[in-house]
C-alpha positions as CSV (number, residue, x, y, z in Angstrom):
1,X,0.0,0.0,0.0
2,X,1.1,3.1,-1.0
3,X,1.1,6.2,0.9
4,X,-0.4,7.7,-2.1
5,X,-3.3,6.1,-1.7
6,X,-3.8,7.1,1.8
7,X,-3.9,10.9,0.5
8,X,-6.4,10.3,-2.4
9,X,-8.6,8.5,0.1
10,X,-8.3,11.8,2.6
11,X,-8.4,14.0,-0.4
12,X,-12.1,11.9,-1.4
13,X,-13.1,12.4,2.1
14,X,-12.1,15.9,2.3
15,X,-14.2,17.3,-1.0
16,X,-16.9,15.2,-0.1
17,X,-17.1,16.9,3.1
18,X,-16.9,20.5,1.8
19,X,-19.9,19.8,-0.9
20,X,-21.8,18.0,1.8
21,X,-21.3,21.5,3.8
22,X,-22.5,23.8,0.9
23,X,-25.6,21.6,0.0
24,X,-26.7,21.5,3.5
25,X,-26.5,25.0,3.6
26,X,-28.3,25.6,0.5
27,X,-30.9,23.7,1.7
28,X,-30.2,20.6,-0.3
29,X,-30.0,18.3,2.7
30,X,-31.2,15.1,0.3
31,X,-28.6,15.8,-2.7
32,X,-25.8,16.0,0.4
33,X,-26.8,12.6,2.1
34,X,-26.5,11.5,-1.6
35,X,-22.9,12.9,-2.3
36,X,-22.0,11.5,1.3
37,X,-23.1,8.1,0.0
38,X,-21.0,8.3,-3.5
39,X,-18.1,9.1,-1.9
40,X,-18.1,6.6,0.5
41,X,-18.9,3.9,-2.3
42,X,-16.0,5.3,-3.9
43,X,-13.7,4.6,-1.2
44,X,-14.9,1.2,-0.2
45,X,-14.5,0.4,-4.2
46,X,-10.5,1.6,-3.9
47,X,-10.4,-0.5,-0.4
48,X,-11.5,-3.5,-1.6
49,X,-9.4,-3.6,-4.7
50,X,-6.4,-3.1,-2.2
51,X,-7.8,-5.8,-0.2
52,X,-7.9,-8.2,-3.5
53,X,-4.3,-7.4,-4.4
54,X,-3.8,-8.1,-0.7
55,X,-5.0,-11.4,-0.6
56,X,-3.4,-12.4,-3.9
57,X,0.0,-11.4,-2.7
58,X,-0.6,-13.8,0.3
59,X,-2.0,-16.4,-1.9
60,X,1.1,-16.2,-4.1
61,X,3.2,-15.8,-1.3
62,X,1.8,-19.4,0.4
63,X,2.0,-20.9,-2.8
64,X,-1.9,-22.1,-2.2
């Protein structure tokens, strides 16, 4: 795992939170719960790809 990927996961989180902010505060409380929800998709999709690549290294590794 790469530290990059750390900082594009807390990069996600942090636009996510800004436009969840602004749309709450325009009144948009629906479209914000919304946004919340795709960005957190987002990240599980990058976490479980990691967690693939994870288990194939350990698989290779074993030799199983």
């Amino acid at each position: 795992m790469d530290i990059d990927f750390v900082f594009k996961i807390a990069a996600i989180g942090i636009i996510v939170a800004v436009l969840n902010q602004l749309l709450i505060r325009s009144g948009r409380e629906e479209q914000a719960m919304m946004t919340t929800l795709a960005g957190l998709i987002v990240v599980l999709m990058m976490i479980v790809t990691q967690i693939s690549d994870l288990f194939s290294t350990i698989k290779l590794l074993f030799d199983l």
